[in-house]
mmJSON file of the N, C-alpha and C atoms, coordinates in Angstrom:
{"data_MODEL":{"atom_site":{
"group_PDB":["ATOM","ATOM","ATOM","ATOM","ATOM","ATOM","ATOM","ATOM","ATOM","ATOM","ATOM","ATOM","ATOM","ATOM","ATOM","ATOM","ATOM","ATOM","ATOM","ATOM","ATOM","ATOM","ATOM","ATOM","ATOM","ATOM","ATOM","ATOM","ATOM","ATOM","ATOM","ATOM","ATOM","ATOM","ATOM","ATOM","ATOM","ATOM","ATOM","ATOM","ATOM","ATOM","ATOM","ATOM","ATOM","ATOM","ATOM","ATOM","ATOM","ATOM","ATOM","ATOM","ATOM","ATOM","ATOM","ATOM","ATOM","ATOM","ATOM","ATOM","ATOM","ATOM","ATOM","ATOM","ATOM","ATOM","ATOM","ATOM","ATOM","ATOM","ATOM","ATOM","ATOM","ATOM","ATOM","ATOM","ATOM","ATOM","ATOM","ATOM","ATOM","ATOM","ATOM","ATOM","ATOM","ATOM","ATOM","ATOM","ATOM","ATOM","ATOM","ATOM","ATOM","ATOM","ATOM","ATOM","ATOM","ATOM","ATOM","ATOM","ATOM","ATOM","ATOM","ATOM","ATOM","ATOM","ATOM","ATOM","ATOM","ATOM","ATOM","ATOM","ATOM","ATOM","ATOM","ATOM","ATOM","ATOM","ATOM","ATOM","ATOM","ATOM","ATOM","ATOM","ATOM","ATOM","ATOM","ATOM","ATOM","ATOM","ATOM","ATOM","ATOM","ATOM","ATOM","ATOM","ATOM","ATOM","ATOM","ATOM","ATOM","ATOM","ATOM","ATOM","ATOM","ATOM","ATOM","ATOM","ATOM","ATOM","ATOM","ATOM","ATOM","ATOM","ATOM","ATOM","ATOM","ATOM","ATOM","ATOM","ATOM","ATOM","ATOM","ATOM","ATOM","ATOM","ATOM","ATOM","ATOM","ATOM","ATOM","ATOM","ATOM","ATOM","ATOM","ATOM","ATOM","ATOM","ATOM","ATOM","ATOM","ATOM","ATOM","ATOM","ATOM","ATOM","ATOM","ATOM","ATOM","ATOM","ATOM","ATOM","ATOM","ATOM","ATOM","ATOM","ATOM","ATOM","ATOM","ATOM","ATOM","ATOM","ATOM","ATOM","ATOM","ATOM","ATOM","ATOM","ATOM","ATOM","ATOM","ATOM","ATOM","ATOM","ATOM","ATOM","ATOM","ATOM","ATOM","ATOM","ATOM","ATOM","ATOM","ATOM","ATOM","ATOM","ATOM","ATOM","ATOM","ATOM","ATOM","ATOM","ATOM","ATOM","ATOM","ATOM","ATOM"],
"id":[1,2,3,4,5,6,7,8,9,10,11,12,13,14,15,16,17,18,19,20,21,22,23,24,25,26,27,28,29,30,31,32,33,34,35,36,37,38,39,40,41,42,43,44,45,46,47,48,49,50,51,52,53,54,55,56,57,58,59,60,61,62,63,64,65,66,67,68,69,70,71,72,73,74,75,76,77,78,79,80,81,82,83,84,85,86,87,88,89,90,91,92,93,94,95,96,97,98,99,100,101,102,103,104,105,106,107,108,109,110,111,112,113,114,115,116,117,118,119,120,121,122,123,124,125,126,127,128,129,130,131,132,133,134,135,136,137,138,139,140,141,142,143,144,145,146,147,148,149,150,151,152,153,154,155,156,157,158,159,160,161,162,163,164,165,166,167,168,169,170,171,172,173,174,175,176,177,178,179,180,181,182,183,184,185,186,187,188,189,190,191,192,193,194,195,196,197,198,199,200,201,202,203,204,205,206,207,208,209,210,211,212,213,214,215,216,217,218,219,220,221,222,223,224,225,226,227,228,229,230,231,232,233,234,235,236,237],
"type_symbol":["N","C","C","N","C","C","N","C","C","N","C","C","N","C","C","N","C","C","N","C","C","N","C","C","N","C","C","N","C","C","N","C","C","N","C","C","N","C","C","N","C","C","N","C","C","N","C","C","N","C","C","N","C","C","N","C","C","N","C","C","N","C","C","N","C","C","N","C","C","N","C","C","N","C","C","N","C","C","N","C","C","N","C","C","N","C","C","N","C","C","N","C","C","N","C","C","N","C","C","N","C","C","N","C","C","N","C","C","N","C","C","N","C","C","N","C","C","N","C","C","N","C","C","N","C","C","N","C","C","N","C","C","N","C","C","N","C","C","N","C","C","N","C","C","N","C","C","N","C","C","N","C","C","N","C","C","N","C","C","N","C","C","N","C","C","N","C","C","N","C","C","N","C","C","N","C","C","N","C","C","N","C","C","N","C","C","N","C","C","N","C","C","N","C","C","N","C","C","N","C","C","N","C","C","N","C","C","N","C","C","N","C","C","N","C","C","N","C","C","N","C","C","N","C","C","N","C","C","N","C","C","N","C","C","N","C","C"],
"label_atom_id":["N","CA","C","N","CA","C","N","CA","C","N","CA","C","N","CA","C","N","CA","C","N","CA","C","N","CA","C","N","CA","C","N","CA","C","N","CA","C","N","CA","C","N","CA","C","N","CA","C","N","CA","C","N","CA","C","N","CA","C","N","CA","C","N","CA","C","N","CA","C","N","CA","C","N","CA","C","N","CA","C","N","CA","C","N","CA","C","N","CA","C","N","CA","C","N","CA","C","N","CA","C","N","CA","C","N","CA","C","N","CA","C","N","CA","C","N","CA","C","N","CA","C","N","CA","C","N","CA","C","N","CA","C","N","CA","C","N","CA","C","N","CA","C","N","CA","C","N","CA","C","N","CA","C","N","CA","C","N","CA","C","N","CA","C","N","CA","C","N","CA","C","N","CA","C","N","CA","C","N","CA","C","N","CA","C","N","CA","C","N","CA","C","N","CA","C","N","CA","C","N","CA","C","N","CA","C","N","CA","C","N","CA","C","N","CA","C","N","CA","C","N","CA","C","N","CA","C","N","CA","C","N","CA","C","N","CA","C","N","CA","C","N","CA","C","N","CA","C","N","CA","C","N","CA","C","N","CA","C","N","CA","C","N","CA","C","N","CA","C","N","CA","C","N","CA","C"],
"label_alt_id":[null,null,null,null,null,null,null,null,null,null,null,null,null,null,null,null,null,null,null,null,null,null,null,null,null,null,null,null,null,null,null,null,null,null,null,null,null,null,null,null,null,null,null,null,null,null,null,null,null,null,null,null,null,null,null,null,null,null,null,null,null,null,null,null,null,null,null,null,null,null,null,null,null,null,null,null,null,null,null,null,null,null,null,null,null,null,null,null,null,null,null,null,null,null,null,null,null,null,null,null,null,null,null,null,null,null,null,null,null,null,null,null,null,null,null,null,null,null,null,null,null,null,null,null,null,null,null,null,null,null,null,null,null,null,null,null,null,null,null,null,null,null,null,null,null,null,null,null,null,null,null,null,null,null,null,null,null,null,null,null,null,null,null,null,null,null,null,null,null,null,null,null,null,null,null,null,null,null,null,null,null,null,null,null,null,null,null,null,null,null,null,null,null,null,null,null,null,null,null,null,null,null,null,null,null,null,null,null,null,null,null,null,null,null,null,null,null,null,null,null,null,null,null,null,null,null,null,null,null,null,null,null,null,null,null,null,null],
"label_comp_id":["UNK","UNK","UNK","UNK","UNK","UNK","UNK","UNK","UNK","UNK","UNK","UNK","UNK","UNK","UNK","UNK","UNK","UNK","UNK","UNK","UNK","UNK","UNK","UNK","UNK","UNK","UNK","UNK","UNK","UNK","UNK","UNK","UNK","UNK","UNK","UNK","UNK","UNK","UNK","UNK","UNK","UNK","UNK","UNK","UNK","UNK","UNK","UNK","UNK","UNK","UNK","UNK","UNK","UNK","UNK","UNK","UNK","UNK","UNK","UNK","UNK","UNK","UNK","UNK","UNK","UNK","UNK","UNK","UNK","UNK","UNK","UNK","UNK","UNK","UNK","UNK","UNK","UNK","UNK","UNK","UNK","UNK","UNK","UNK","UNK","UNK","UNK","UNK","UNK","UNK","UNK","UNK","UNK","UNK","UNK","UNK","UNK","UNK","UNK","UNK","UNK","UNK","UNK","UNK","UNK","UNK","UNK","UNK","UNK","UNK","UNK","UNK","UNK","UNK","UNK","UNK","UNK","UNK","UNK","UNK","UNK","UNK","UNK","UNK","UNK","UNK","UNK","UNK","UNK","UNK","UNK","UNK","UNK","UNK","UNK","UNK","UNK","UNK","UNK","UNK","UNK","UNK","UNK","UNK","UNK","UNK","UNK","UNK","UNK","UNK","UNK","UNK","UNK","UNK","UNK","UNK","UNK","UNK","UNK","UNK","UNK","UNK","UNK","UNK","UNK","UNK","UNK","UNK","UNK","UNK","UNK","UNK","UNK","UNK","UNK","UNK","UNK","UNK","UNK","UNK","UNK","UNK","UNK","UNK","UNK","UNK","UNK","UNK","UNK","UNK","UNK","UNK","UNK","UNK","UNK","UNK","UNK","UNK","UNK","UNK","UNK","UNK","UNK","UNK","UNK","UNK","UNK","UNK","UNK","UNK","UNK","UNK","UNK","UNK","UNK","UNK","UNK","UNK","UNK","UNK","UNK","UNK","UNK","UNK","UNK","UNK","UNK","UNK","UNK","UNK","UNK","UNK","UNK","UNK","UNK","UNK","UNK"],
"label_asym_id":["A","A","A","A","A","A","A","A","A","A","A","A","A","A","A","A","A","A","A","A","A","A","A","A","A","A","A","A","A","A","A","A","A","A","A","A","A","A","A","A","A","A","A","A","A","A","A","A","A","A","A","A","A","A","A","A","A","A","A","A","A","A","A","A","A","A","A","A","A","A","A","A","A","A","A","A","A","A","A","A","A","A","A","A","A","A","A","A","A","A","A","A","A","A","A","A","A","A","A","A","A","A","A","A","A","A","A","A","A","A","A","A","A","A","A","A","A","A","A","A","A","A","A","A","A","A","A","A","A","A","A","A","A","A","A","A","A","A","A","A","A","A","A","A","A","A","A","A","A","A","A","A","A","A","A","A","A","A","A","A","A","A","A","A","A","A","A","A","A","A","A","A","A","A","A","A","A","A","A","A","A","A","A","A","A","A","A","A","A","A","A","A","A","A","A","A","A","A","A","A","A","A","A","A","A","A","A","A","A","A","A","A","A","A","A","A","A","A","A","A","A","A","A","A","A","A","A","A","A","A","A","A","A","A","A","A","A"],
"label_entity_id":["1","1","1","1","1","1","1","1","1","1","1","1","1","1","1","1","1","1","1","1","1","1","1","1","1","1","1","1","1","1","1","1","1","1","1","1","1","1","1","1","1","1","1","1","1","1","1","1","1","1","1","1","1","1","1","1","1","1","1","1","1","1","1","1","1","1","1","1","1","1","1","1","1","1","1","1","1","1","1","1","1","1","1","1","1","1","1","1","1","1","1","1","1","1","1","1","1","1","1","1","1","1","1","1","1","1","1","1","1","1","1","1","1","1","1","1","1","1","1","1","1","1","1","1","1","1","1","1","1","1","1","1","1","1","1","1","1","1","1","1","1","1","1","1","1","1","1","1","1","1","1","1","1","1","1","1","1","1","1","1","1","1","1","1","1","1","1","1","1","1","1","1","1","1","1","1","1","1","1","1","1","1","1","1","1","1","1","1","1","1","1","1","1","1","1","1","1","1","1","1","1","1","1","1","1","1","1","1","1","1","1","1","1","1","1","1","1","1","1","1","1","1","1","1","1","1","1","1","1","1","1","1","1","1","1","1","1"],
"label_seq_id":[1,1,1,2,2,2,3,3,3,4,4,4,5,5,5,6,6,6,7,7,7,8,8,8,9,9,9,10,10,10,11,11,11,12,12,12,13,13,13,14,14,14,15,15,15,16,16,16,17,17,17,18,18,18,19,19,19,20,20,20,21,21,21,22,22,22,23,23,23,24,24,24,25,25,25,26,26,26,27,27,27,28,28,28,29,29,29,30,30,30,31,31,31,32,32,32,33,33,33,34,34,34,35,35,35,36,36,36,37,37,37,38,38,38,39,39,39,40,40,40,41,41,41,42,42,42,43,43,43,44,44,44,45,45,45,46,46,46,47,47,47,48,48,48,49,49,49,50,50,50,51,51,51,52,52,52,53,53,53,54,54,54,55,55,55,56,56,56,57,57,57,58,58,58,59,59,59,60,60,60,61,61,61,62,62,62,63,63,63,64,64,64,65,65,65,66,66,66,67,67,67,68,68,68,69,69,69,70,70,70,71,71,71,72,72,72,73,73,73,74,74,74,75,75,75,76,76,76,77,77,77,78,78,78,79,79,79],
"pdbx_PDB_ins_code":[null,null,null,null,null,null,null,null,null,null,null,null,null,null,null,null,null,null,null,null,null,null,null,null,null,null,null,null,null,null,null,null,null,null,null,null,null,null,null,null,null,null,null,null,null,null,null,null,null,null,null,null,null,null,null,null,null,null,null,null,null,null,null,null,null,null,null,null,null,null,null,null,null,null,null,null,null,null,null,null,null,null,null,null,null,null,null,null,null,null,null,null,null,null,null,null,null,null,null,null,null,null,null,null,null,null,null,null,null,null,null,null,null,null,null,null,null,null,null,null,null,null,null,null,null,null,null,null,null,null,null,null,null,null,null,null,null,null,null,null,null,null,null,null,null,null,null,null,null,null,null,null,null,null,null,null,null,null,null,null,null,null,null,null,null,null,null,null,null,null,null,null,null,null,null,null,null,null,null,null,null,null,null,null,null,null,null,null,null,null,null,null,null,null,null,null,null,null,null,null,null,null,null,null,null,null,null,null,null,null,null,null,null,null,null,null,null,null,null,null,null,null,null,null,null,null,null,null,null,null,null,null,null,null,null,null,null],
"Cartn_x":[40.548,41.17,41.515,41.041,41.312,42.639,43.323,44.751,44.797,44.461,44.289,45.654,46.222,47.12,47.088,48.401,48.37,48.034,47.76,46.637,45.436,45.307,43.492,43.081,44.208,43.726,42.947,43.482,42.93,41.074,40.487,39.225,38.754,39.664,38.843,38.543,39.501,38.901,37.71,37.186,36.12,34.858,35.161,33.737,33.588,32.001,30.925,30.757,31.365,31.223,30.265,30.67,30.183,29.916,28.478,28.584,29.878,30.323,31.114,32.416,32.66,34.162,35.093,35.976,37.598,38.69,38.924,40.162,41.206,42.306,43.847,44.487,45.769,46.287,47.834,48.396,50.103,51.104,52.403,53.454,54.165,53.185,53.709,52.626,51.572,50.449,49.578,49.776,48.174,47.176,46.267,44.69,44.433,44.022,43.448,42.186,41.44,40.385,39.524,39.316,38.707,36.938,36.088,34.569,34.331,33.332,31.902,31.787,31.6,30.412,30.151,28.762,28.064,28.508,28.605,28.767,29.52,30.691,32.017,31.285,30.434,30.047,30.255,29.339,28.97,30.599,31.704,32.811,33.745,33.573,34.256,33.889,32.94,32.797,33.384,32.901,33.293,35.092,35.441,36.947,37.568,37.276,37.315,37.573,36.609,36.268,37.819,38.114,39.252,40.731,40.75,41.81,43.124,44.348,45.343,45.407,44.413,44.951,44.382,43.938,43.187,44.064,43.903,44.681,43.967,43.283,42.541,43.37,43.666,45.053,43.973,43.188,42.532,41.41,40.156,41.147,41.379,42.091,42.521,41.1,40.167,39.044,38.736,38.82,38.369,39.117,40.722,41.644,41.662,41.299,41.693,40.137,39.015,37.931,38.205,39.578,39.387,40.59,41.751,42.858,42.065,40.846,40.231,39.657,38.745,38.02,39.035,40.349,41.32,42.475,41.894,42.485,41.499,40.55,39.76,39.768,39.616,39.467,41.081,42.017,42.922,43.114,42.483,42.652,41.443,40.719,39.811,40.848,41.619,42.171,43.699,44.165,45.124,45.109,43.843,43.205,43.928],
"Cartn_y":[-47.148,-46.558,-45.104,-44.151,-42.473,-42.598,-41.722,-41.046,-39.821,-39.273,-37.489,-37.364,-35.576,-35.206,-34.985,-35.08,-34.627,-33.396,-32.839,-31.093,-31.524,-32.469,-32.762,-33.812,-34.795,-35.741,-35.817,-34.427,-34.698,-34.116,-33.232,-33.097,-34.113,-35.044,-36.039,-37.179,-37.771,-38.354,-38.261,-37.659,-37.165,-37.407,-36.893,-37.345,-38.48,-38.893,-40.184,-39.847,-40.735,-41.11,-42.004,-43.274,-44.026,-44.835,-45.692,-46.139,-47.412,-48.154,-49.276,-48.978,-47.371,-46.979,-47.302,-47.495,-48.017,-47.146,-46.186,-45.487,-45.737,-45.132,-45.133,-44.643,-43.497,-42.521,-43.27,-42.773,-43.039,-42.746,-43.277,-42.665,-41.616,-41.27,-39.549,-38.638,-38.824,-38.11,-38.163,-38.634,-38.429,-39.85,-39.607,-40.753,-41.364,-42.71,-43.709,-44.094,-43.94,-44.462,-45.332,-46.578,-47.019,-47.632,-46.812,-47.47,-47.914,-48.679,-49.242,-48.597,-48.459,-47.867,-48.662,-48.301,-48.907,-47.7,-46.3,-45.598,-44.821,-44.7,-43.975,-42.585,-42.185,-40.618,-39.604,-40.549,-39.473,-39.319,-40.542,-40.432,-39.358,-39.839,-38.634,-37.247,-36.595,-35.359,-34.828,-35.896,-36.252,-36.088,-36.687,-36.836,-35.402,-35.147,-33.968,-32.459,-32.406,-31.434,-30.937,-32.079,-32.12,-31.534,-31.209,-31.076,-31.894,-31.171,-32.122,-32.438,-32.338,-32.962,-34.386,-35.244,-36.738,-37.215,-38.402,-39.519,-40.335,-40.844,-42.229,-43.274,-43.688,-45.172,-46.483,-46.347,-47.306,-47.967,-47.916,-48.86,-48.107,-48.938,-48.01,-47.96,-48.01,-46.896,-45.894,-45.568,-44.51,-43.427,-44.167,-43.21,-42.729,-43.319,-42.715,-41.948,-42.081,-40.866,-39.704,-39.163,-38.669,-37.971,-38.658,-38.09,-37.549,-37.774,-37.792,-36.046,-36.327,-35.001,-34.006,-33.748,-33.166,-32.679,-33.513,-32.991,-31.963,-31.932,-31.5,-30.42,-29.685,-29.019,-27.859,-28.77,-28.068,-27.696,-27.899,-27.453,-26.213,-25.854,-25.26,-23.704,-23.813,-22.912,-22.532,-23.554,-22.954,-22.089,-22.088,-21.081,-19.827],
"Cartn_z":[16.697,17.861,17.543,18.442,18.084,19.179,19.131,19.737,19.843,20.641,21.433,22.219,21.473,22.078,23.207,24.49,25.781,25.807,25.063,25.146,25.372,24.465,24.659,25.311,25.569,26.52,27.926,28.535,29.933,29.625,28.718,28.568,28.025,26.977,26.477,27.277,28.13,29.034,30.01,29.952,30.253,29.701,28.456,27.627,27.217,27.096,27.085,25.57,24.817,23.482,22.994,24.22,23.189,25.033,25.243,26.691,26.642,25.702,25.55,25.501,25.37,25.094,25.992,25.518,26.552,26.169,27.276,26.9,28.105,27.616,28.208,28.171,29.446,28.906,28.941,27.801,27.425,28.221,28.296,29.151,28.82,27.689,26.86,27.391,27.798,28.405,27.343,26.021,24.715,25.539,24.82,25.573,24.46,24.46,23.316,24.123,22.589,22.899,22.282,22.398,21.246,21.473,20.36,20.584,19.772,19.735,18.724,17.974,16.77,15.891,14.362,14.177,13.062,11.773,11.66,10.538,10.988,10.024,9.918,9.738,8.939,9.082,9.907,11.017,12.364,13.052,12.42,13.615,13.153,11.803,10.682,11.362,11.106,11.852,13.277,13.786,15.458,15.806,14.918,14.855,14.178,13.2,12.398,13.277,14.403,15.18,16.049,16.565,17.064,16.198,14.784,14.059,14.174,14.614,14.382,16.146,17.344,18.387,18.385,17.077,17.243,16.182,16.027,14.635,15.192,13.958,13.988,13.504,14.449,14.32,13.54,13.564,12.879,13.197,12.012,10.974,10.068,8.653,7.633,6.948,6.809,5.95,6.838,8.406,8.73,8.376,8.513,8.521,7.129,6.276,4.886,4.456,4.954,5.136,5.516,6.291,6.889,6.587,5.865,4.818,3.674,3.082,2.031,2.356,3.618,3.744,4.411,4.683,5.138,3.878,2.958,1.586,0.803,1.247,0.547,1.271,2.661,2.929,3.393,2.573,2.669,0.906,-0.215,-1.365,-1.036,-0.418,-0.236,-0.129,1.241,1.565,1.271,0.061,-0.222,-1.965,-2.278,-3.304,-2.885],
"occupancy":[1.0,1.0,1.0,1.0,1.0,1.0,1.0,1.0,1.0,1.0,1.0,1.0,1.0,1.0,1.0,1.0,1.0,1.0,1.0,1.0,1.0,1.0,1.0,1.0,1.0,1.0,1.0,1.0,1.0,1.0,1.0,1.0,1.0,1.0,1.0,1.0,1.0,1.0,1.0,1.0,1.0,1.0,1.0,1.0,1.0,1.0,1.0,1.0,1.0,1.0,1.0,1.0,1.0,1.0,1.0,1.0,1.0,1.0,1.0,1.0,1.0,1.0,1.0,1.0,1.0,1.0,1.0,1.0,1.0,1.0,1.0,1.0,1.0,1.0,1.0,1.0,1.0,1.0,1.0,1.0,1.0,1.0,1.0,1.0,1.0,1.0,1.0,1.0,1.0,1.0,1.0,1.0,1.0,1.0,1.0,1.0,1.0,1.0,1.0,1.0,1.0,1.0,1.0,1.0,1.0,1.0,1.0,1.0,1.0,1.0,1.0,1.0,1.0,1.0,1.0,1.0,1.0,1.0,1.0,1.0,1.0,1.0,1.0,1.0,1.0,1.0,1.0,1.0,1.0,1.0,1.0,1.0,1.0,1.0,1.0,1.0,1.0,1.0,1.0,1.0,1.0,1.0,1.0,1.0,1.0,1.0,1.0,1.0,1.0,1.0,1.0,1.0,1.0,1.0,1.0,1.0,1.0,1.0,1.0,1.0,1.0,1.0,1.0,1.0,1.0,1.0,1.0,1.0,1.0,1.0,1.0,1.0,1.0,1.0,1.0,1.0,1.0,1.0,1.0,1.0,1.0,1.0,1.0,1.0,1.0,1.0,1.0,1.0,1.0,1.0,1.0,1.0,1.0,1.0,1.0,1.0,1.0,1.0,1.0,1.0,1.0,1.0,1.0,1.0,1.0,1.0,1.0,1.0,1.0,1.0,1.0,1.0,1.0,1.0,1.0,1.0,1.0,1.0,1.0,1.0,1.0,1.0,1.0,1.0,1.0,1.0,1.0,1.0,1.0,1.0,1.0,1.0,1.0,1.0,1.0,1.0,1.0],
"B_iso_or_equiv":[0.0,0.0,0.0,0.0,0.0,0.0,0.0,0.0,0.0,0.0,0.0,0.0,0.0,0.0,0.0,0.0,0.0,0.0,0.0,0.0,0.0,0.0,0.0,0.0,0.0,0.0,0.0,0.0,0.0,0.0,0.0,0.0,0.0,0.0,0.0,0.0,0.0,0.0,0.0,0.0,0.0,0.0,0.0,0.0,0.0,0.0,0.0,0.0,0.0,0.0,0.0,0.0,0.0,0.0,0.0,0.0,0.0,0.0,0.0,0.0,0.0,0.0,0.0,0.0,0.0,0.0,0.0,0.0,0.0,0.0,0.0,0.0,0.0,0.0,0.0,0.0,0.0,0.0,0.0,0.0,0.0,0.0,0.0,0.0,0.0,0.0,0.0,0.0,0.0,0.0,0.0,0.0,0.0,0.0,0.0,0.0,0.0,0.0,0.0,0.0,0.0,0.0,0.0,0.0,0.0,0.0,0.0,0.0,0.0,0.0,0.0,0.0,0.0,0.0,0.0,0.0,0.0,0.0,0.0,0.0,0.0,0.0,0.0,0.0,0.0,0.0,0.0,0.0,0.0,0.0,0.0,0.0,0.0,0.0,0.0,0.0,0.0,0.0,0.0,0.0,0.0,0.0,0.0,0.0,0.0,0.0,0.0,0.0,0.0,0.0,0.0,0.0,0.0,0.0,0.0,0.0,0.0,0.0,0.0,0.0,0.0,0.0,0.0,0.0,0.0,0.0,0.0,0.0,0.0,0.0,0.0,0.0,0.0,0.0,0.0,0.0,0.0,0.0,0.0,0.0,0.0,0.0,0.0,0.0,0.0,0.0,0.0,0.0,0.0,0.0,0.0,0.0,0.0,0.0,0.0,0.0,0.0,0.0,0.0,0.0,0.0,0.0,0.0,0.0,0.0,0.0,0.0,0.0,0.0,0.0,0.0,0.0,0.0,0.0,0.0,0.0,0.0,0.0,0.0,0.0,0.0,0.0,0.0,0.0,0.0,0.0,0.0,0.0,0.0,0.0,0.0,0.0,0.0,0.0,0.0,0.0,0.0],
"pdbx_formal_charge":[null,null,null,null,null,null,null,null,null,null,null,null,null,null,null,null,null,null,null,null,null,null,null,null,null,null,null,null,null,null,null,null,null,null,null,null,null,null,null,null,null,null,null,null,null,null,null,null,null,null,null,null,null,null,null,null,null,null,null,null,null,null,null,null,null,null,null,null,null,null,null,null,null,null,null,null,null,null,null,null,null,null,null,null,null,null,null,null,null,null,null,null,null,null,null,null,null,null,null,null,null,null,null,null,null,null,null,null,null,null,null,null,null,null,null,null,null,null,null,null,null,null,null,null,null,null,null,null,null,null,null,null,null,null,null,null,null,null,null,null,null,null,null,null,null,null,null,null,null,null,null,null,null,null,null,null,null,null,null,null,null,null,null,null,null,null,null,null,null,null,null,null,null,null,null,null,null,null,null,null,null,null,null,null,null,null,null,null,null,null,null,null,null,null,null,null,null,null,null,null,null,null,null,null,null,null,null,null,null,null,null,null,null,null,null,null,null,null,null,null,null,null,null,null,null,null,null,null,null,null,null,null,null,null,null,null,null],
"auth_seq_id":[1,1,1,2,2,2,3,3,3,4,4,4,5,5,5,6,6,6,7,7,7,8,8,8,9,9,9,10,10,10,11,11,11,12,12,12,13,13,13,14,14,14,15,15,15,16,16,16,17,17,17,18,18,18,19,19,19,20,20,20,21,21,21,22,22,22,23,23,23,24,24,24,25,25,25,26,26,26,27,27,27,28,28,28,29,29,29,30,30,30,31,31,31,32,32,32,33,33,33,34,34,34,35,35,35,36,36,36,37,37,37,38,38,38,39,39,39,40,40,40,41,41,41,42,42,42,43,43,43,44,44,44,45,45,45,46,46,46,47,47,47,48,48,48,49,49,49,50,50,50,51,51,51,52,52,52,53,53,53,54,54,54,55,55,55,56,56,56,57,57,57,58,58,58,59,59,59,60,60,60,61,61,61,62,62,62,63,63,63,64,64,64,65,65,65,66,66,66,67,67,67,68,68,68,69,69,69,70,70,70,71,71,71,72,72,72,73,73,73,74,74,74,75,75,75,76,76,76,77,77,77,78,78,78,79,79,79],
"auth_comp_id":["UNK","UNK","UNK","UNK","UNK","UNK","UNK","UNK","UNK","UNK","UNK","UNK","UNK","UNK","UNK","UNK","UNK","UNK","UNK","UNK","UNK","UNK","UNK","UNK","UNK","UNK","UNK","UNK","UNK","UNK","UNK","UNK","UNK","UNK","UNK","UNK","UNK","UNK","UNK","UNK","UNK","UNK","UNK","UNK","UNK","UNK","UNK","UNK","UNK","UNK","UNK","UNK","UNK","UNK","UNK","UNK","UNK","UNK","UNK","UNK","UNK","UNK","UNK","UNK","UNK","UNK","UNK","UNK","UNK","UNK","UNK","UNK","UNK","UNK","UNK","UNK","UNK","UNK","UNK","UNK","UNK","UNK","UNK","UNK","UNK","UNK","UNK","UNK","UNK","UNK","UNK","UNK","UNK","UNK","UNK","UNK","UNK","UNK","UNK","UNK","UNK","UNK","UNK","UNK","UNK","UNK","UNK","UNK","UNK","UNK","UNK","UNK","UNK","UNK","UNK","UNK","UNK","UNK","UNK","UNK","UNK","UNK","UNK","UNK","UNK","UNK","UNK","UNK","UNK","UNK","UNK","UNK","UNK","UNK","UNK","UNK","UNK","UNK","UNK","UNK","UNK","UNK","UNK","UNK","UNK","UNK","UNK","UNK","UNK","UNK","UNK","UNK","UNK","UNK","UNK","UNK","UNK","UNK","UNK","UNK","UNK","UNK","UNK","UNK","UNK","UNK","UNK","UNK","UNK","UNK","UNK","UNK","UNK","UNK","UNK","UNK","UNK","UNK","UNK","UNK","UNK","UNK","UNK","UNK","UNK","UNK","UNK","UNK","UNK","UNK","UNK","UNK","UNK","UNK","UNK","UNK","UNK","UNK","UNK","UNK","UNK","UNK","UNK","UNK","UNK","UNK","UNK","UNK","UNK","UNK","UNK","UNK","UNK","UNK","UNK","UNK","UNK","UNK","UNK","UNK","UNK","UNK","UNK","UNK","UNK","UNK","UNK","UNK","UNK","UNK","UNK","UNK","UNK","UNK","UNK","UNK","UNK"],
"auth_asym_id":["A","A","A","A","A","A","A","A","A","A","A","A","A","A","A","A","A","A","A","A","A","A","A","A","A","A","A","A","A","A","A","A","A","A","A","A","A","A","A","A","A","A","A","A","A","A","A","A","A","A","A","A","A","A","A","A","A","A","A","A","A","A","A","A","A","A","A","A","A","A","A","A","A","A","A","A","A","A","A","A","A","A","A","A","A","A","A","A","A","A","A","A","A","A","A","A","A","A","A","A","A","A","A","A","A","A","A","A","A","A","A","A","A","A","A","A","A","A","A","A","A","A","A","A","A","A","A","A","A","A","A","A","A","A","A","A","A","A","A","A","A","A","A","A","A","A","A","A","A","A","A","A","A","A","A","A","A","A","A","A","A","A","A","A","A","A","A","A","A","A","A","A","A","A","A","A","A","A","A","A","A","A","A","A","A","A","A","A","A","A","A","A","A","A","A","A","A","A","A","A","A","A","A","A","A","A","A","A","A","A","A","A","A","A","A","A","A","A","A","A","A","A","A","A","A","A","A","A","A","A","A","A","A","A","A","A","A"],
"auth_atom_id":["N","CA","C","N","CA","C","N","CA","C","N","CA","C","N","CA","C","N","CA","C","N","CA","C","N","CA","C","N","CA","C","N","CA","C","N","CA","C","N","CA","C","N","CA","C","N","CA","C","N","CA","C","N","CA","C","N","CA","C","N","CA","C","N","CA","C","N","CA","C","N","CA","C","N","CA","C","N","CA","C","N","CA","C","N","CA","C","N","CA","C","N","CA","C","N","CA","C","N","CA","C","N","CA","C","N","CA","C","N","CA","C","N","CA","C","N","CA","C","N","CA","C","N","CA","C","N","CA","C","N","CA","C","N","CA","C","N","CA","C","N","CA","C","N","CA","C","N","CA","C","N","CA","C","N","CA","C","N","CA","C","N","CA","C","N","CA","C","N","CA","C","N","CA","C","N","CA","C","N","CA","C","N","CA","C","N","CA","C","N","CA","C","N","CA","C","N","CA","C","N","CA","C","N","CA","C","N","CA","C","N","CA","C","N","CA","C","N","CA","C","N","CA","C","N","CA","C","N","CA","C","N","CA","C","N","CA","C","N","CA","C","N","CA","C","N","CA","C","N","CA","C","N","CA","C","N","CA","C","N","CA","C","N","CA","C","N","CA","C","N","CA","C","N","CA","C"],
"pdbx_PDB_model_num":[1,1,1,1,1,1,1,1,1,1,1,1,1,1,1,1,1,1,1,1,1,1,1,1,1,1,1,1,1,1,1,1,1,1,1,1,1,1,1,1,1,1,1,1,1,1,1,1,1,1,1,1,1,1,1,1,1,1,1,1,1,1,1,1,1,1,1,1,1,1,1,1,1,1,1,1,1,1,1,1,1,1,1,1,1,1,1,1,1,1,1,1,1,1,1,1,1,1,1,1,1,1,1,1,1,1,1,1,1,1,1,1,1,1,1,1,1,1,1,1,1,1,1,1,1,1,1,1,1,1,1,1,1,1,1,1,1,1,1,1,1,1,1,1,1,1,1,1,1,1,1,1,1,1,1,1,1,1,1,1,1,1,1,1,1,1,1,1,1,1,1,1,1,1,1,1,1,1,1,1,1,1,1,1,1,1,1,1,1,1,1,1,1,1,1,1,1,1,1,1,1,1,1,1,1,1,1,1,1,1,1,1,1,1,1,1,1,1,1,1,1,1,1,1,1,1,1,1,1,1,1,1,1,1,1,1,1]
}}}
């Protein structure tokens, strides 16, 4: 399940991710959305793009792919 801030919720509702996707917006205004997928890769990126307006609520290996590549790209820039 991804979780988009009420900044980004109202464009993300919008977009066709995935044809099976099911989303929903909160009584805080952020959007959940949760799809299908066969490889964490492509979502990793996908998710990534978004910065801090997504959190992948789960499951816990996407989420920790994605603590993993967010660590990494924050030792990058604090050189």
């Amino acid at each position: 399940m991804l979780r988009f801030s009420a900044e980004r919720a109202r464009w993300v509702a919008d977009e066709r991710w995935h044809p099976d996707q099911v989303g929903q917006f909160l009584t805080d205004g952020k959007y959940e959305m949760c799809i299908p997928y066969r490889d964490e890769r492509e979502l990793v990126m996908d998710i990534l793009k978004y910065g801090p307006d997504i959190e992948a609520v789960g499951p816990e290996s996407l989420r920790k792919q994605i603590a993993e590549k967010l660590t990494k790209a924050l030792e990058l820039y604090a050189k």
